[in-house]
C-alpha positions, -999 to +999 in steps of 0.1 A: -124-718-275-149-690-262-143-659-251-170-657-230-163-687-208-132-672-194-135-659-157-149-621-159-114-612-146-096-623-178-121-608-200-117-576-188-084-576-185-075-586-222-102-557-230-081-537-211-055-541-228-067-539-259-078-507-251-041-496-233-021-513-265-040-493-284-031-459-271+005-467-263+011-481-297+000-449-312+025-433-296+054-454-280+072-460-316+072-425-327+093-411-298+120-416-307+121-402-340+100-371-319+124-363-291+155-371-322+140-339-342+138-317-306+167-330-287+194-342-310+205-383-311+227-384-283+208-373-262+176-395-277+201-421-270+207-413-236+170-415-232+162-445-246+188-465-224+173-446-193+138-454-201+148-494-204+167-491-172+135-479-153+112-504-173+133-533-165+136-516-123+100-515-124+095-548-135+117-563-106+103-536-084+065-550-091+070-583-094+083-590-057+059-564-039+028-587-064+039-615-047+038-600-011+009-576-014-013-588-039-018-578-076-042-551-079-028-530-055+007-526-080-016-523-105-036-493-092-006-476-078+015-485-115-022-470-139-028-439-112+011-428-116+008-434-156-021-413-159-007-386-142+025-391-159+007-388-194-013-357-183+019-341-174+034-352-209+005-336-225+004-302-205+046-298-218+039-309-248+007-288-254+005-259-283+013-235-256+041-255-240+074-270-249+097-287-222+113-319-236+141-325-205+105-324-187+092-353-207+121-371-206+120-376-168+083-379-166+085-406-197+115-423-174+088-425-147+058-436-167+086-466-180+091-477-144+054-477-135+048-495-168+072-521-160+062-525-126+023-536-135+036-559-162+041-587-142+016-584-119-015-584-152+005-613-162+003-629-128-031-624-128-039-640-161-024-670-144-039-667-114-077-665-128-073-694-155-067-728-153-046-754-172-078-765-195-083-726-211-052-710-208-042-720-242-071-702-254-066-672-233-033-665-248-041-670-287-071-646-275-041-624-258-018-629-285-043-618-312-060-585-294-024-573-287-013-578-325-049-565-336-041-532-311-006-524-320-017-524-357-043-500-351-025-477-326+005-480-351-017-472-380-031-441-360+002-430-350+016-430-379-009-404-397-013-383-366+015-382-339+038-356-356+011-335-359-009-340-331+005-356-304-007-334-280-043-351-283-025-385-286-008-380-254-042-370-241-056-404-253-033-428-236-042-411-200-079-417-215-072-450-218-052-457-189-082-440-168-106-463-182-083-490-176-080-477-138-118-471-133-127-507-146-100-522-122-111-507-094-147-514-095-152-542-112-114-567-109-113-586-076-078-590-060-067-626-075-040-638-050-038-637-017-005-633-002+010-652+025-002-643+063+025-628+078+032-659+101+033-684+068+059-656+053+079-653+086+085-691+086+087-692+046+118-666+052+136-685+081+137-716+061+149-704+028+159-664+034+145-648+008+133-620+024+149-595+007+138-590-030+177-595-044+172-631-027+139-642-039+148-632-076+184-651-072+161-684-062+142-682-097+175-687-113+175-724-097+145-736-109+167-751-140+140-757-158+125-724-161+158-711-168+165-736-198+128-724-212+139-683-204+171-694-225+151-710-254+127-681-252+157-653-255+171-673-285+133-667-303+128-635-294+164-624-309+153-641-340+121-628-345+140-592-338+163-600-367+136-585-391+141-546-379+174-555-371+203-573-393+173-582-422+162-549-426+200-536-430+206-566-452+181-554-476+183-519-473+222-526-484+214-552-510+183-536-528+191-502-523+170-486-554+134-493-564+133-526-583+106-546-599+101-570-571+076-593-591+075-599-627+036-597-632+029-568-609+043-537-622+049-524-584+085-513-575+102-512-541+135-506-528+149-529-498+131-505-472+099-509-481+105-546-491+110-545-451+080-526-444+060-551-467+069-582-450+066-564-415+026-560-427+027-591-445+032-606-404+005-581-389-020-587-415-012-631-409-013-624-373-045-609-374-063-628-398-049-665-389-048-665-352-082-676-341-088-701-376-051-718-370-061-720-335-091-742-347-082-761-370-053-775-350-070-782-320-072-817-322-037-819-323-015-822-292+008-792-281+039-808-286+035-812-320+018-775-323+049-763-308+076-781-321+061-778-355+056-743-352+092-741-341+106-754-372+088-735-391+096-706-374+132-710-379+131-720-410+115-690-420+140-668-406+167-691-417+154-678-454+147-642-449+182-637-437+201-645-470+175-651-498+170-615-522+137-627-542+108-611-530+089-640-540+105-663-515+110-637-491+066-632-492+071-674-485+092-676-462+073-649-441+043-670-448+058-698-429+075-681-402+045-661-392+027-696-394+051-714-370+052-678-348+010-688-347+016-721-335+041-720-310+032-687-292+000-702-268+014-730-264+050-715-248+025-694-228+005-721-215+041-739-203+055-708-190+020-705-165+018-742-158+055-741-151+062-711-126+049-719-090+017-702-076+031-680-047+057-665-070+041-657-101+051-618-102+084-624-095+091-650-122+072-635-148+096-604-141+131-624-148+111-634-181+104-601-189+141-596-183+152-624-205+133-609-232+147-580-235+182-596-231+169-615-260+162-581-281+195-568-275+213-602-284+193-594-319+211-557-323+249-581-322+242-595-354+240-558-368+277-557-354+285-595-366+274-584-401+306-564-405+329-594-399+305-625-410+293-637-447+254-640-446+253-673-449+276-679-418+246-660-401+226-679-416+239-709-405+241-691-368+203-684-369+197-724-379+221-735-351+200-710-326+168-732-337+182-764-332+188-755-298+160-744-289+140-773-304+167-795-285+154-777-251+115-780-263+121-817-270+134-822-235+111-798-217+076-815-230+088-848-226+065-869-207+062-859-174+085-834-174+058-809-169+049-826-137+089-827-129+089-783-133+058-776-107+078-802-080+112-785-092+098-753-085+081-765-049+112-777-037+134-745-045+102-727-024+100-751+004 
């Protein structure tokens, strides 16, 4: 596993976002708490729901014109409109300006843009790797993105309060590096269909209207049994900020001794923001070394070990109060989060088929956020179920999963998606 023998394509592009993590991580998670101080919750509110609405538009939006134009022209269009957007933010949020209903649109237009280059970057991924790497390129992925948001969270965190005017400033710096580098030196990697191959593609199936095309990924069954299983990780990994964080909060609610030989005390809060660097620090220290050492072993059993893991982990953190096994169990789940992550990539590109790549990556971007807001439920579900009956929910969502993991890397199965896939296209 060598960085440097991916195509130049991918290497700049997970520099690039290295780079754009970075700066959006150093700001993205402080808004809210921002425009809450200026504008009042509801309103905050009404802007956070807006700004998912456009990301999630965007994404849809991008994905189908990616498939029909090409990739780098959505993402040119998506990084010129960002940097002006973030200019704009910065000029109304400046030491001699103040206009937050201003931001608020111009952040609900950065949101769409943003979601409308995400598929097509991770079309393009797919497009420029091949089945042999694209393990590695995702636990290289997976790693710089953890490795950025910890550093643009860090940096946010001591300076965006204070001065986000500058850090407003340095995410159109680093979306204008990301947009110089594209231009000159990222090739266009897909070719759309000639406009005779798409007239006959849409008399034979009708899917030229966008609504249509994204309709057809939903019967691809097998992509849609792996979006499912994806949803049910993703709003279990969410559980930590969501109903484990309350959990705690409620249960620990005054500094305690949380180890007997360490004479460090910590309420349930920062219990929470201890495990939640406990994962960051695992993430960025373990990726590449777990990487290694299993890979002699096959995927499968990388994945579905990971899985159980995973779980397993959660399974713990949701109803156990020492910190002790709470520092374990986090242990384990980042672990199996490790393990499975490249390798659910790596079947999500070999599964989706090669002239629609935006447009499915878009419904799985959808899917996941589904799967974040399935997580928040469990905050409601806490009011009327014990912790252990959520427990027990959280071990039944694994099981499921693991039953559509077994059945999706059977043997041959794999070959079954890409002819699945063909068929629904054909």
């Amino acid at each position: 596993m060598n960085f440097f023998t991916f195509s130049q394509t991918i290497q700049l592009r997970l520099a690039l976002q290295f780079i754009t993590t970075t700066a959006n991580a150093a700001v993205t998670p402080y808004l809210v708490v921002f425009f809450s101080s200026i504008l009042g919750t509801v309103v905050t509110g009404f802007m956070f729901l807006s700004v998912m609405a456009a990301n999630i538009a965007g994404s849809f939006t991008g994905g189908y014109i990616s498939d029909k134009k090409g990739r780098k022209p959505v993402i040119l269009c998506s990084e010129a409109t960002v940097l002006g957007g973030f200019l704009f933010v910065a000029a109304v949020n400046s030491p001699w300006l103040s206009l937050p209903y201003v931001t608020f649109v111009l952040f609900v237009i950065i949101h769409f843009f943003l979601g409308s280059a995400t598929p097509a970057y991770q079309a393009m991924i797919i497009d420029e790797s091949n089945p042999e790497n694209r393990k590695a390129v995702y636990t290289f992925s997976y790693w710089l993105q953890n490795l950025a948001v910890s550093i643009g969270g860090i940096t946010g965190a001591f300076l965006f309060m204070d001065h986000h005017f500058l850090l407003f400033l340095g995410v159109a710096a680093a979306t204008m590096i990301s947009l110089a580098m594209t231009v000159f030196f990222i090739k266009e990697s897909f070719q759309p269909e000639t406009a005779a191959e798409h007239k006959k593609t849409s008399s034979q199936k009708e899917v030229g209207n966008g609504v249509r095309t994204y309709f057809s990924v939903l019967k691809h069954k097998t992509f849609a049994v792996f979006t499912l299983a994806n949803l049910l990780i993703i709003a279990t990994e969410e559980q930590l900020t969501n109903y484990i964080g309350l959990r705690l909060a409620e249960d620990i609610p005054e500094a305690r001794q949380l180890v007997s030989f360490l004479p460090f005390q910590a309420d349930g809060i920062n219990l929470l923001g201890i495990l939640k660097a406990e994962n960051t620090i695992l993430v960025v220290c373990l990726t590449v070394v777990v990487s290694y050492l299993l890979r002699k072993f096959s995927d499968r059993f990388v994945l579905l070990g990971g899985l159980v893991l995973y779980f397993l982990g959660y399974t713990v953190l949701s109803y156990h109060h020492s910190a002790i096994v709470l520092l374990v169990a986090m242990f384990f789940a980042t672990l199996g989060e490790l393990l499975h992550i490249p390798v659910k990539q790596t079947m999500l590109a070999n599964m989706v088929p090669d002239h629609a790549r935006s447009t499915y990556m878009a419904v799985f971007g959808l899917m996941t956020i589904l799967g974040v807001m399935f997580a928040g439920m469990f905050i409601f579900l806490s009011n009327y179920l014990s912790a252990n009956v959520i427990s027990l929910i959280f071990l039944l969502m694994g099981a499921v999963t693991m039953f559509i993991f077994i059945g999706l890397t059977a043997k041959g199965k794999a070959t079954n998606a890409q002819t699945e896939a063909s068929k629904i296209s054909s």
